[in-house]
C-alpha positions in Angstrom: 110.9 50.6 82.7 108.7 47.6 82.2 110.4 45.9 84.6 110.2 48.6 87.0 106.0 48.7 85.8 105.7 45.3 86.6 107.5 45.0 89.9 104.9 48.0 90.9 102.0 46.1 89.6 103.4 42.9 91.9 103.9 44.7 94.9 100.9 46.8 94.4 98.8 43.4 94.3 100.1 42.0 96.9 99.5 44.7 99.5 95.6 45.2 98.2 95.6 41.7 99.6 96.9 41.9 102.5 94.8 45.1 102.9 91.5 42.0 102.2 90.1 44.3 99.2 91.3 41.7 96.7 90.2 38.5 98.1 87.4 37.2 95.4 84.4 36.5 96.0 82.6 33.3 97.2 81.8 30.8 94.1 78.8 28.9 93.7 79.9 25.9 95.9 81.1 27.9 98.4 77.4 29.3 98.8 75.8 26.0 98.2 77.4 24.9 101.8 75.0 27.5 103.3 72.5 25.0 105.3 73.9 21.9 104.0 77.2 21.5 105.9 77.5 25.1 107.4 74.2 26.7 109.2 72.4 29.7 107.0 74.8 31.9 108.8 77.9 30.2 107.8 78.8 28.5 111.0 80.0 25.3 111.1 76.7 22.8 111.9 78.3 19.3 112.9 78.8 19.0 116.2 82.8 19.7 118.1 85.2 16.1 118.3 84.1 15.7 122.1 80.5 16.6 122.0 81.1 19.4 124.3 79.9 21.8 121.3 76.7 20.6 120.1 75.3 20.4 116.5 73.3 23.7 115.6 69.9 22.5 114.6 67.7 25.6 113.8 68.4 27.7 117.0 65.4 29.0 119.7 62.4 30.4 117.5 59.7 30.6 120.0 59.5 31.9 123.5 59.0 29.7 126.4 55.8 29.2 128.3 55.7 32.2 130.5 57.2 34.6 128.7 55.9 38.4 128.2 57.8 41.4 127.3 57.1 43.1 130.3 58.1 40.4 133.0 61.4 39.9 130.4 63.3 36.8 129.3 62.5 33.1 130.9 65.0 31.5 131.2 65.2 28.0 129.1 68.2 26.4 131.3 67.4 27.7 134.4 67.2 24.2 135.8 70.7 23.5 134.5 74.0 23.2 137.0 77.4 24.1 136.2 79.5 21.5 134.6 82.5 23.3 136.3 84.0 26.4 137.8 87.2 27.8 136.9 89.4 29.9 139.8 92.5 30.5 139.5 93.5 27.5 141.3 92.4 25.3 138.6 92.5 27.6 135.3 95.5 26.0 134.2 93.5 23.2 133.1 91.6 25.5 131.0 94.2 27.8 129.8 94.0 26.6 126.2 90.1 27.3 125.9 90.7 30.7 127.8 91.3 33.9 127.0 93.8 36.4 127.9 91.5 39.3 129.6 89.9 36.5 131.9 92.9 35.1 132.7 93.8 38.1 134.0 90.7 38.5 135.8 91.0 35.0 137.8 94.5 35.8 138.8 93.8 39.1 139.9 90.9 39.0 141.9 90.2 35.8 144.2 86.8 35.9 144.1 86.4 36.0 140.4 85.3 32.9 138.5 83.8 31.5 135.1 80.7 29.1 135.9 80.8 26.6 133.3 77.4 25.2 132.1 76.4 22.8 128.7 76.2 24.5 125.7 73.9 25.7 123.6 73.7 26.9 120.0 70.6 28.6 120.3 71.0 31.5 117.6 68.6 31.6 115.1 67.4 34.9 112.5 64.3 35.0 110.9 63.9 33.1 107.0 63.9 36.0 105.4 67.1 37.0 106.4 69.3 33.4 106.0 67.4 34.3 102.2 69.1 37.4 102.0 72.7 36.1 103.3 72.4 33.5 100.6 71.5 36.0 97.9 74.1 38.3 98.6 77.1 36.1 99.8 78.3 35.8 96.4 78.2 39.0 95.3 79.3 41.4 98.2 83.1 42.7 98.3 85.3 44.5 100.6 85.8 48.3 99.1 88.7 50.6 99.5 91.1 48.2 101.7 88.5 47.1 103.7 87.2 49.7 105.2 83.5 49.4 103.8 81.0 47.1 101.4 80.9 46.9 97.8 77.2 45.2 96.4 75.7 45.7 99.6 72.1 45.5 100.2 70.6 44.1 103.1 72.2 41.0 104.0 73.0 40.9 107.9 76.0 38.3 107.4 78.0 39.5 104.1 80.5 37.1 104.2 79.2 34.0 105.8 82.8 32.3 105.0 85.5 35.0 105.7 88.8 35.1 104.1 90.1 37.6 106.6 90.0 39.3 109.6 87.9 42.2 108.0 85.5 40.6 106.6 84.7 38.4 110.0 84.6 42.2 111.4 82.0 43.6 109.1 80.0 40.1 109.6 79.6 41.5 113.3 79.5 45.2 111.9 76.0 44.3 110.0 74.6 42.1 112.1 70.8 41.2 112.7 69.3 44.2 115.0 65.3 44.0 113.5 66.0 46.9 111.4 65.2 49.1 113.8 64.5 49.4 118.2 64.7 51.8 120.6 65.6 51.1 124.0 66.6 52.2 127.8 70.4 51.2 128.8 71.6 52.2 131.6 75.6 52.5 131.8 77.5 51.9 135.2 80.6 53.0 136.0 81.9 51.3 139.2 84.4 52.1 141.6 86.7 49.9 143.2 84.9 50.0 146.3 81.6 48.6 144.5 79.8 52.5 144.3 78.3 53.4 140.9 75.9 55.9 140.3 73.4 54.4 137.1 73.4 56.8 134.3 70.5 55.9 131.9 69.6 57.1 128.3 67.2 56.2 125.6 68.9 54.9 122.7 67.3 54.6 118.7 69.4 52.6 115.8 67.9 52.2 112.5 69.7 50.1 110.3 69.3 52.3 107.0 68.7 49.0 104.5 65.5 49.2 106.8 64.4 51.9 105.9 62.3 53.3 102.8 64.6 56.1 101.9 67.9 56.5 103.2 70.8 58.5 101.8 73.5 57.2 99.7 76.2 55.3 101.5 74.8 54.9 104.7 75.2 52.2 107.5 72.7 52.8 110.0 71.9 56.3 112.1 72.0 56.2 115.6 70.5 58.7 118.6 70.8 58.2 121.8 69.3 60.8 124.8 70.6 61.1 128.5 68.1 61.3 130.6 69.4 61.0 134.3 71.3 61.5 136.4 70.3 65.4 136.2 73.8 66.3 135.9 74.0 64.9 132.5 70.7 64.7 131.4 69.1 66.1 128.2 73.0 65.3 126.6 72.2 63.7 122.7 74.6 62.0 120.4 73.5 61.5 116.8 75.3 60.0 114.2 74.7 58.9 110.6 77.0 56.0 110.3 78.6 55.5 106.7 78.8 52.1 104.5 82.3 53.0 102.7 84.1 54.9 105.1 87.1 55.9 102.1 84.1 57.9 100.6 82.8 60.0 103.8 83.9 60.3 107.3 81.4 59.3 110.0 78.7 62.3 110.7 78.4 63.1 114.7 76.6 65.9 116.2 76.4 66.8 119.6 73.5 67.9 121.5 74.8 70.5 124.5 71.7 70.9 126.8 73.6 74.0 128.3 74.1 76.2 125.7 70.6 74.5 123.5 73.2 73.8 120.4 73.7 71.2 118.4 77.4 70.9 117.9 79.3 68.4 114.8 81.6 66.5 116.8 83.7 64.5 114.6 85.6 63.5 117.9 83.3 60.9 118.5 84.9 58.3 117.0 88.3 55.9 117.0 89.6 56.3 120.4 88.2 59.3 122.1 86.2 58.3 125.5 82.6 57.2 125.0 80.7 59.4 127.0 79.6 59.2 130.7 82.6 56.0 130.9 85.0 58.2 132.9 87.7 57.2 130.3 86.6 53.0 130.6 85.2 52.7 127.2 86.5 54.5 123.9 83.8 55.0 121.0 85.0 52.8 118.8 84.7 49.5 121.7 80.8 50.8 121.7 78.9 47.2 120.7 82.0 45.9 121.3 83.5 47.1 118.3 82.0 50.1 115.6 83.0 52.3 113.4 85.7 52.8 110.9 88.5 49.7 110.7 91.6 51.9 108.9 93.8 52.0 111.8 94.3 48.9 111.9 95.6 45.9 110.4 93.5 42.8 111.0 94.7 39.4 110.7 92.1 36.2 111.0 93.8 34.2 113.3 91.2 31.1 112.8 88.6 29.2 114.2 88.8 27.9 118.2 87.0 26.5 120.6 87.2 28.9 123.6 84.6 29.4 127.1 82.8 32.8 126.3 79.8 34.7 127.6 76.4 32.6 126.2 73.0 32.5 126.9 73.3 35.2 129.6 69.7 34.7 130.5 70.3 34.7 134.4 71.6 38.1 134.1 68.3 39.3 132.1 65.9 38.9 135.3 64.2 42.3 135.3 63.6 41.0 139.3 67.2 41.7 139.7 68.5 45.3 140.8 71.7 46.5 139.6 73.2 46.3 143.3 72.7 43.0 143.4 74.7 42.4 139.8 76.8 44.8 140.6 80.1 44.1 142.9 83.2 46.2 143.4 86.0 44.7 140.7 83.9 42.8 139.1 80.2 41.5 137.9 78.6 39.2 140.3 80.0 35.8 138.3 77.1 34.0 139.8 74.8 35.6 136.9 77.3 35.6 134.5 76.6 31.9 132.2 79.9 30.6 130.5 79.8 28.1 127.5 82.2 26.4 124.9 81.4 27.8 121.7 83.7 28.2 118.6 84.5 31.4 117.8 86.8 33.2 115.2 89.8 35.1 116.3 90.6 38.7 115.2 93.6 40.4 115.8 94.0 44.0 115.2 97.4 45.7 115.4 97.7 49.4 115.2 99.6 50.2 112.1 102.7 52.2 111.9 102.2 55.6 112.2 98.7 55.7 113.5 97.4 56.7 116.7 95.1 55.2 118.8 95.2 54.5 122.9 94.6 50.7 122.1 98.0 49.3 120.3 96.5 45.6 119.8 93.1 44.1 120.1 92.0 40.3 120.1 88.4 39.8 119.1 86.4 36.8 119.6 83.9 36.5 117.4 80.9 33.9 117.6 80.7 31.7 114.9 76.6 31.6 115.0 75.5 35.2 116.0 79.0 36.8 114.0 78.8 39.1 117.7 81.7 39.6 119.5 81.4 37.7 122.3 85.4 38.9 123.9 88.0 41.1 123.2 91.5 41.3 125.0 93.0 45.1 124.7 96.5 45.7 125.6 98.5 49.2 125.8 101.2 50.8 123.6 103.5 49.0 126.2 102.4 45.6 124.9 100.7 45.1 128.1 96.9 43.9 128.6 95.1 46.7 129.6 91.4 45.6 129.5 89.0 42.8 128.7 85.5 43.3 127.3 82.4 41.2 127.3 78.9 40.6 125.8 76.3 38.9 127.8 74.6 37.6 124.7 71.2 35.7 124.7 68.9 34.3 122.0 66.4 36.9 121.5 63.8 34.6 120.8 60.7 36.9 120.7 62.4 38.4 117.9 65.0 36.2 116.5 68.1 38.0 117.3 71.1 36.9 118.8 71.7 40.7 120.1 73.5 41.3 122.9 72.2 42.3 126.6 74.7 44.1 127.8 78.5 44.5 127.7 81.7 45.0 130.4 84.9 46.6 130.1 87.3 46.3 133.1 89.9 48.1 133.5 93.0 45.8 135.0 95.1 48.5 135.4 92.5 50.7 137.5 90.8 48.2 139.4 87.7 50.0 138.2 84.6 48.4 135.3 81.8 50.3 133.2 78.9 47.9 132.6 76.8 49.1 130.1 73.6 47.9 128.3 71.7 46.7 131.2 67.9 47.3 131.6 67.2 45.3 134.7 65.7 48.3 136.4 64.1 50.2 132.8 61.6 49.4 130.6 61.2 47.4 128.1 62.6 48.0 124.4 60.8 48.3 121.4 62.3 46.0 118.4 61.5 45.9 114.5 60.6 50.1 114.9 59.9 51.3 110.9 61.9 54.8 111.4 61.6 57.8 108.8 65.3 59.8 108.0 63.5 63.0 109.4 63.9 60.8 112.6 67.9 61.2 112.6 68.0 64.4 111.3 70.0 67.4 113.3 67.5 69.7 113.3 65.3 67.0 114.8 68.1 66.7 117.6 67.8 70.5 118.0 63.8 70.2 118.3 63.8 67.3 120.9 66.3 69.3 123.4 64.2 72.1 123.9 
């Protein structure tokens, strides 16, 4: 019987850490590193072997001369020339620093292509919250196999060195949003003879350690309001986004501007099809990646040096109109800016006996923002299906590395939903103090009618 008890006691051990709920906590030297070799985020400061990656030395804090929130972003590079462009004539020579979904992409469609440019580490948060990552970095712990925080408070970057894959995910999971914004994206879903119609939506997340009161065990809440075209419109999502998912479920409700009800939809989550995407976009790839991780098992892969999606600022010119970005197959790769950066790779396998439509996921996770910059998605077949991407810029009027906006194509359909773009809408609104009564259902009831 002891025997027996202890062999139990092993094997039990062993798979809490493979599950990443056991992995111990940062020690005191590993937090001293934060700012002295590594950057207040945990990113690794010193400069790549060739130069190609430079040092990070405090990121973009200021805007430009010229900037204003209603002409949008100025660009800080817009005098610089690509390095190189990959095609697929020449993308062996890049395979290595490539990855799967975009080699895909070049061989599929001749026009495609990266545009290569210098790099630039430009992410960079606000004191106050590289003081919170420090305070919290030794104390914060994955709960119930990984599937939410333990000690959480506020820090934006719980585990600024991660032991495994789940922790780089909840690094991006928590990330640095202001608190709070509303803003206007508008979502495209184009066919593959370049027609989209732009579906656009107002779209509130308050991150609850922002807020004065919020309810035990609580992420962030989220609303978001259709508002063209009119055979959509008036459509509301609302969701109150738990911190240990092995406690509570996520909380959805549904907004039908039909029938005037509010519905709980606990379908919006894991797989099912984001709304308005046709079927291009599950909820769970929303921001690349949201919601609960148990699905999955995660495995960090390690550190690489890869071309990804930076400094997007080209694509941010509100003089641009979404025809124009726009292109059947694919984005016009003329706006699209491409960069080496080092990134940490995810890999998320579905485990046995689950279900979801995605049987394997690569993420690719910037080392500086902790956003996923990539992700390669591949069917229960084994085969790549679809490759995402953020266009992420430096928000430097308020000192978030927060995407733009984000693309899935689908290789199989010859068909892409872009989604995040605000080209043609207003302008946001970022660091918004919200109440709870802000996210409550009966507020979602109130605002329909």
């Amino acid at each position: 019987m002891n025997k027996n008890l202890l062999l139990a006691a092993i094997l039990g051990g062993l798979l809490s850490l493979a599950s990443g709920s056991a992995l111990a906590k940062l020690d005191t030297a590993e937090v001293a590193r934060l700012g002295q070799d590594l950057t207040p985020t945990g990113a690794q400061k010193a400069a790549n072997a060739d130069g190609s990656i430079p040092a990070w030395t405090g990121g973009i804090t200021q805007p430009p001369t010229g900037y204003s929130a209603e002409k949008g972003y100025v660009d800080p590079f817009a005098s610089e020339q690509p390095l190189y462009t990959i095609t697929a004539a020449n993308m062996a020579q890049y395979a290595d620093r490539l990855t799967a979904g975009h080699k895909a992409m070049l061989q599929k469609y001749p026009d495609y292509k990266l545009q290569v440019y210098p790099s630039h580490r430009t992410a960079a948060l606000p004191q106050g919250e590289y003081d919170l990552i420090r305070q919290e970095a030794g104390t914060v712990e994955l709960a119930g196999g990984g599937n939410g925080l333990l000690n959480y408070q506020k820090t934006s970057v719980p585990f600024p060195i991660p032991k495994s894959g789940l922790e780089a995910m909840w690094n991006h999971l928590v990330r640095y949003r202001t608190g709070g914004f509303t803003d206007y994206p508008a979502e495209m879903v184009v066919q593959s003879n370049g027609s989209f119609t732009p579906v656009r939506r107002i779209r509130t997340l308050a991150m609850a350690s922002a807020m004065g009161n919020p309810e035990p065990n609580r992420l962030y809440y989220f609303l978001q309001n259709i508002t063209s075209p009119e055979s959509v419109a008036g459509g509301q999502t609302l969701i109150h986004e738990p911190l240990d998912q092995t406690r509570e479920q996520r909380l959805a409700w549904l907004y039908n501007p039909g029938q005037r009800r509010v519905l709980r939809a606990p379908e919006v989550a894991y797989d099912s099809p984001a709304v308005t995407s046709d079927g291009l976009r599950t909820n769970d790839s929303v921001d690349m990646y949201n919601g609960a991780p148990d699905r999955y098992d995660w495995k960090l892969v390690g550190k690489k040096e890869m071309l990804v999606p930076y400094n997007t600022y080209k694509l941010a010119d509100r003089s641009l109109k979404y025809k124009q970005i726009l292109q059947a197959n694919h984005l016009n790769q003329d706006l699209v800016r491409y960069e080496p950066h080092r990134v940490w790779v995810v890999e998320a396998t579905l485990k046995p006996g689950q279900r979801h439509i995605y049987a394997k996921r690569v993420f690719y996770i910037d080392e500086d923002s902790w956003g996923i910059v990539s992700s390669d998605i591949y069917d229960g077949r084994g085969e790549l299906w679809r490759l995402q991407e953020a266009h992420g810029l430096q928000r430097y009027d308020i000192l978030s590395a927060m995407q733009l906006s984000e693309v899935s194509y689908d290789l199989q359909a010859r068909r892409y939903v872009a989604y995040g773009l605000s080209n043609e809408e207003k302008p946001g609104q970022f660091g918004v103090a919200f109440k709870l009564s802000d996210f409550s259902p009966a507020s979602l009831r109130r605002s329909g009618h």
